[in-house]
OpenMM code with the backbone's topology and positions (N, CA, C; nanometers):
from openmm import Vec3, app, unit

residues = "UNK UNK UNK UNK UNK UNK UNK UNK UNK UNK UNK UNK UNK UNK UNK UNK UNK UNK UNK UNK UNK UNK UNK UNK UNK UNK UNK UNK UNK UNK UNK UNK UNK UNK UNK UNK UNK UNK UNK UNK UNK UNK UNK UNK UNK UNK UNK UNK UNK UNK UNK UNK UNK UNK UNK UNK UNK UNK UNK UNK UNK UNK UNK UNK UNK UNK UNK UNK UNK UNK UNK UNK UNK UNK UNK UNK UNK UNK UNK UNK UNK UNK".split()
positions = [
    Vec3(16.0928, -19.2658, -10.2461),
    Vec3(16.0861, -19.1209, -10.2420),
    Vec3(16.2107, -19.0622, -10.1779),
    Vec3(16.2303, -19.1168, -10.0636),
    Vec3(16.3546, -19.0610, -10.0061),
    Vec3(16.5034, -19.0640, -10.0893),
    Vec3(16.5151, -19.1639, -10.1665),
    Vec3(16.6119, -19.2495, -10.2496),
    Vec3(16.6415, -19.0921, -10.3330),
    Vec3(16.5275, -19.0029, -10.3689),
    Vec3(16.5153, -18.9032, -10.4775),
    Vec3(16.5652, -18.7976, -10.4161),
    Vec3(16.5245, -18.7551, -10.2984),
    Vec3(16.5211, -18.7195, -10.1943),
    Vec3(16.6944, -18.6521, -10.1810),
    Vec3(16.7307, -18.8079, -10.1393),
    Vec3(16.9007, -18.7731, -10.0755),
    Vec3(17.0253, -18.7484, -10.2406),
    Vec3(16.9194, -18.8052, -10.3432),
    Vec3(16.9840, -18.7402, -10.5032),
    Vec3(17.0029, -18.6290, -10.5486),
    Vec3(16.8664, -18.5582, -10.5049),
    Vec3(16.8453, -18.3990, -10.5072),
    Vec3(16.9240, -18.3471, -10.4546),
    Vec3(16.9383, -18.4049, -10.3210),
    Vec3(17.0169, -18.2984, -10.2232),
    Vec3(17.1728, -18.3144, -10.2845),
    Vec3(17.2315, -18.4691, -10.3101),
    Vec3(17.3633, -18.4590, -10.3615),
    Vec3(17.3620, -18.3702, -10.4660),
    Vec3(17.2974, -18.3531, -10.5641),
    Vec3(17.2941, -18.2607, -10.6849),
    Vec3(17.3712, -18.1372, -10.6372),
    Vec3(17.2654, -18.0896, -10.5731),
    Vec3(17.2743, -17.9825, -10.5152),
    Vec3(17.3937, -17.9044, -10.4683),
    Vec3(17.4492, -18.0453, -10.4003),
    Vec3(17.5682, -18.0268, -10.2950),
    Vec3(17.6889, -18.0223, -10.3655),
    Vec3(17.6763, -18.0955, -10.5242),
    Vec3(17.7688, -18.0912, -10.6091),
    Vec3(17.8048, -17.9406, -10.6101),
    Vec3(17.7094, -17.8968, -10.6464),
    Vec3(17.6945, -17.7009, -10.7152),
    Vec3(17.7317, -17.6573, -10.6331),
    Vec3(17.7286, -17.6634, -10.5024),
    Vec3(17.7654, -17.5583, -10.3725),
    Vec3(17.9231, -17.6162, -10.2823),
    Vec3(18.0027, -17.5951, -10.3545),
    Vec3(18.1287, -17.5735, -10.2598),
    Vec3(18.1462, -17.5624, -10.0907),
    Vec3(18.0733, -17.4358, -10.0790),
    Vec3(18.0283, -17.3412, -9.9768),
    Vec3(17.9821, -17.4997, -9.8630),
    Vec3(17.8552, -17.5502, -9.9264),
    Vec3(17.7698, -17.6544, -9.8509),
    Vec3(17.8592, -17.7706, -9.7947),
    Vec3(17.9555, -17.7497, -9.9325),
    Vec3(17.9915, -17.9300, -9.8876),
    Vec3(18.1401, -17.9148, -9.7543),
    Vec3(18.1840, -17.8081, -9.7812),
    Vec3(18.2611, -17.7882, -9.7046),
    Vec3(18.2304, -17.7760, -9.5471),
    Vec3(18.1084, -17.7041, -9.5441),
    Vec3(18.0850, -17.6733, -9.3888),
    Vec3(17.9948, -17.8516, -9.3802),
    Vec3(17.9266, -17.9481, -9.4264),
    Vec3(17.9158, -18.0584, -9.3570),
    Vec3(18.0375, -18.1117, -9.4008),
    Vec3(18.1785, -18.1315, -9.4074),
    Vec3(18.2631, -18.1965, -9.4038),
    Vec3(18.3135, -18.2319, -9.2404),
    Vec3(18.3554, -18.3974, -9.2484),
    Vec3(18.3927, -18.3976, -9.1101),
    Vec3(18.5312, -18.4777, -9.1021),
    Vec3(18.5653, -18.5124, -8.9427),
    Vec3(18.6771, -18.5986, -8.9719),
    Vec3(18.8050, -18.5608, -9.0845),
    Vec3(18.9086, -18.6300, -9.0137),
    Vec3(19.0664, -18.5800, -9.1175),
    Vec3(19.0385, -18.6445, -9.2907),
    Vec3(18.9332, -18.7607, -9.3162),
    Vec3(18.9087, -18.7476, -9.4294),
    Vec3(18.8405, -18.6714, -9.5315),
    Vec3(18.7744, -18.6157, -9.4103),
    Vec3(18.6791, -18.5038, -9.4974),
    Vec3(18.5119, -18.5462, -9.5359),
    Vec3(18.5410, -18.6994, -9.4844),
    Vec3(18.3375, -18.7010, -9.5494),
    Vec3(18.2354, -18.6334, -9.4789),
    Vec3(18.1183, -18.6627, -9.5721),
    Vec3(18.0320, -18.5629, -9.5636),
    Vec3(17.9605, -18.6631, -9.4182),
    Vec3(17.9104, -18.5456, -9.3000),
    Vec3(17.8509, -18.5648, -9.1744),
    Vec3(17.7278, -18.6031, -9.1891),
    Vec3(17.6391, -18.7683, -9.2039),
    Vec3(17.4985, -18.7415, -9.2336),
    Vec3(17.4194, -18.6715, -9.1714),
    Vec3(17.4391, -18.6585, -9.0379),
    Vec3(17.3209, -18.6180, -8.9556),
    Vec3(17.3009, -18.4233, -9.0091),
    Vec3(17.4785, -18.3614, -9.0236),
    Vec3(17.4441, -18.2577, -9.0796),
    Vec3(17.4200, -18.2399, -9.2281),
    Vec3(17.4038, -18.3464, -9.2743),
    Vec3(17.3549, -18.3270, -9.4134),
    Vec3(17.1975, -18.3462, -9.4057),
    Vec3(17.1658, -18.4236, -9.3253),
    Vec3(17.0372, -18.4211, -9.3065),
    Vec3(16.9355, -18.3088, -9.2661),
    Vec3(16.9873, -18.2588, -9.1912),
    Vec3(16.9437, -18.0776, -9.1366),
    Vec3(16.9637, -17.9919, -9.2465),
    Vec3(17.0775, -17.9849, -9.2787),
    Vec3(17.0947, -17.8795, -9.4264),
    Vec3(17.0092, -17.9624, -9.5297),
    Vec3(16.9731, -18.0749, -9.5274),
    Vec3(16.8376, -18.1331, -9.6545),
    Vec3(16.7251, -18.0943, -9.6086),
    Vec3(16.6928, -18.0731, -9.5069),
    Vec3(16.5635, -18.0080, -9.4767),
    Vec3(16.5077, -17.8784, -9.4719),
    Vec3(16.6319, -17.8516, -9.4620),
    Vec3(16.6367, -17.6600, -9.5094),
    Vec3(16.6177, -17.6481, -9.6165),
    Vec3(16.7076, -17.7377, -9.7168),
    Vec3(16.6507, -17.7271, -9.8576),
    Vec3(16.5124, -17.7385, -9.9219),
    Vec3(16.4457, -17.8306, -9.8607),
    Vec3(16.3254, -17.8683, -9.8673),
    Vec3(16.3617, -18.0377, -9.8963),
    Vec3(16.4463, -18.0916, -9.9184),
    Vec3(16.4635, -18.2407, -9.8793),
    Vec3(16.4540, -18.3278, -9.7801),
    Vec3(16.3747, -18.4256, -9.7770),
    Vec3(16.3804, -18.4993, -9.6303),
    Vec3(16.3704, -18.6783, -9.6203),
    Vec3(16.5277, -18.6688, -9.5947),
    Vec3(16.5931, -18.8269, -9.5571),
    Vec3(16.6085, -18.8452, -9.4461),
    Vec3(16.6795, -18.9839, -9.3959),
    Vec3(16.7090, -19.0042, -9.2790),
    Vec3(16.8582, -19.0038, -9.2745),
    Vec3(16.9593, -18.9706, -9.1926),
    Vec3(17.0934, -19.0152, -9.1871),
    Vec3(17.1466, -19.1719, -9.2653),
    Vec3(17.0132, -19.2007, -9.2405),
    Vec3(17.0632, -19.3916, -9.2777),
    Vec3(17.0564, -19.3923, -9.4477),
    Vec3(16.9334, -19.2793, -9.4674),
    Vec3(16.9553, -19.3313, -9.6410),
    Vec3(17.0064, -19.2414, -9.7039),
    Vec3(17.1135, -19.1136, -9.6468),
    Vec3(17.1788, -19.0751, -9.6661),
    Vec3(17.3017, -19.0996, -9.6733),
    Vec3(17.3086, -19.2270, -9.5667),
    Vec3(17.4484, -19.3086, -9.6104),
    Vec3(17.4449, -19.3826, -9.7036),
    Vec3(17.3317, -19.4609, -9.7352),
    Vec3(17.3274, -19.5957, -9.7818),
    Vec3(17.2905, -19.5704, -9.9501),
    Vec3(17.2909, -19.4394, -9.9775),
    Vec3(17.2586, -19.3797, -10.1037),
    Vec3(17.4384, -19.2980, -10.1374),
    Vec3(17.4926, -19.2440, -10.0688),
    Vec3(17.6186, -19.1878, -10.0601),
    Vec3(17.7431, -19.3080, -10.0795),
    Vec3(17.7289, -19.4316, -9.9920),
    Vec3(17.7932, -19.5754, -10.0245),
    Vec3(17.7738, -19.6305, -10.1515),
    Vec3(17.6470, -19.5888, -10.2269),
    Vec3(17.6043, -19.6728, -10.3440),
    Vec3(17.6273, -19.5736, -10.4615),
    Vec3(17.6829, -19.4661, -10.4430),
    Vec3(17.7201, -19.3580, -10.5246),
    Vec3(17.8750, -19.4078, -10.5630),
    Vec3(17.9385, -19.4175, -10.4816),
    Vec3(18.0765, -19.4475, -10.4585),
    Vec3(18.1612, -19.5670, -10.5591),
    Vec3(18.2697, -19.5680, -10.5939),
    Vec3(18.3197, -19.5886, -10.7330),
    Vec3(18.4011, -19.7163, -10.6803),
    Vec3(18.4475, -19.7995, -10.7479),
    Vec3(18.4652, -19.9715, -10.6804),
    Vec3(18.5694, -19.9336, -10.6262),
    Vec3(18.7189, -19.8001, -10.7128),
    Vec3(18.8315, -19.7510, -10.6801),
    Vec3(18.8022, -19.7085, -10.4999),
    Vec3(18.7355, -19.5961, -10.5095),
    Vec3(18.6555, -19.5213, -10.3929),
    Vec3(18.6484, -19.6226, -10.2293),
    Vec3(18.5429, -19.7608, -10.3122),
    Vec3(18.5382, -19.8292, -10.1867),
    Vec3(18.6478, -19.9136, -10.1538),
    Vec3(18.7033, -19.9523, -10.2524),
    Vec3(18.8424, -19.9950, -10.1683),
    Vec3(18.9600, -19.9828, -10.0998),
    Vec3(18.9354, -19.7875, -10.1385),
    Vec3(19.0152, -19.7818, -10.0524),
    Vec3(18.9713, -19.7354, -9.9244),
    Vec3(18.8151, -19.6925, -9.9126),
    Vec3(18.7890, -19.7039, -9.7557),
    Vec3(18.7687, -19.8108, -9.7100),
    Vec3(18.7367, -19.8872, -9.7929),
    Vec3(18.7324, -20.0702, -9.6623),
    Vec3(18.8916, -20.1007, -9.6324),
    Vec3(18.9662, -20.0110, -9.6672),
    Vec3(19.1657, -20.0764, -9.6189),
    Vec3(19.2131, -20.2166, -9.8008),
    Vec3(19.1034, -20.1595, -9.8874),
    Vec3(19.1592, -20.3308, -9.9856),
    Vec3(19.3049, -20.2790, -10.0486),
    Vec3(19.3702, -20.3218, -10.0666),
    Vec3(19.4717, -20.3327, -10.1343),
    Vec3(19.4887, -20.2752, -10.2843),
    Vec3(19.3752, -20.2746, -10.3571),
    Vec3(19.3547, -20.2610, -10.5342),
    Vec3(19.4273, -20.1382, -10.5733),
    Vec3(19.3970, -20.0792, -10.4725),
    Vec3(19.4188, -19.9224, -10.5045),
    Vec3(19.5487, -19.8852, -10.5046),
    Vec3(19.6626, -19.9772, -10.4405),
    Vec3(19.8061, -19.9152, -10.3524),
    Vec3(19.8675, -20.0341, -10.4976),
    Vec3(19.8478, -20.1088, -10.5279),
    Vec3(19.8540, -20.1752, -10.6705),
    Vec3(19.8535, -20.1172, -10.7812),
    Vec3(19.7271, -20.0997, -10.7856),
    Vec3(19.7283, -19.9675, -10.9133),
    Vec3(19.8225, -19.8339, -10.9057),
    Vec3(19.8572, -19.7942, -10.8006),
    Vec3(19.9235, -19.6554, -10.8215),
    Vec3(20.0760, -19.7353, -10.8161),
    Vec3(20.1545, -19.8669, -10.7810),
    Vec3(20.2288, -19.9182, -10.7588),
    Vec3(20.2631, -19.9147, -10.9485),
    Vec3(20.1542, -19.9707, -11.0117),
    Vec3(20.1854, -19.9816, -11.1659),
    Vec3(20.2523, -19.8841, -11.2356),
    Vec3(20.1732, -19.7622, -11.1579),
    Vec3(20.1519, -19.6369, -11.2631),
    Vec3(20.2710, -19.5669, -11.2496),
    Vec3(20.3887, -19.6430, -11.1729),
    Vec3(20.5163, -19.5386, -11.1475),
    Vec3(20.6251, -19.6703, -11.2658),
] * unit.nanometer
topology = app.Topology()
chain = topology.addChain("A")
for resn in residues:
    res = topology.addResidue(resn, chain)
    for name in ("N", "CA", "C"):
        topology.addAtom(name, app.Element.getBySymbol(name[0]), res)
């Protein structure tokens, strides 16, 4: 249920500019769970921070995670493309 839960709310968060900007955190910009979690409950959604990450990580594109784990793939690929 929650899994649906933290989907809805990404939906959502897609459509609203406004939203995603004010939970943005940190110089990268990701989204804050704990305040995404409060603004999901306002919505009428209700997750936990944890499966708000762990649904937000599993959203994320193989490009995406490698370059937040530090992998290399990514600085390769743009190395090609010049």
């Amino acid at each position: 249920m929650s899994k649906q839960a933290v989907e809805g709310f990404m939906k959502r968060l897609d459509a609203d500019k406004g939203l995603q900007t004010r939970l943005r955190t940190g110089a990268k910009g990701t989204l804050d769970p704990v305040a995404s979690v409060e603004a999901g409950r306002k919505l009428g959604f209700e997750f936990t921070a944890q499966e708000f990450t762990h649904v937000q990580e599993a959203m994320l594109s193989d490009e995406q995670l490698e370059a937040v784990s530090g992998g290399m793939g990514v600085m390769k690929k743009a190395a090609r493309k010049r």
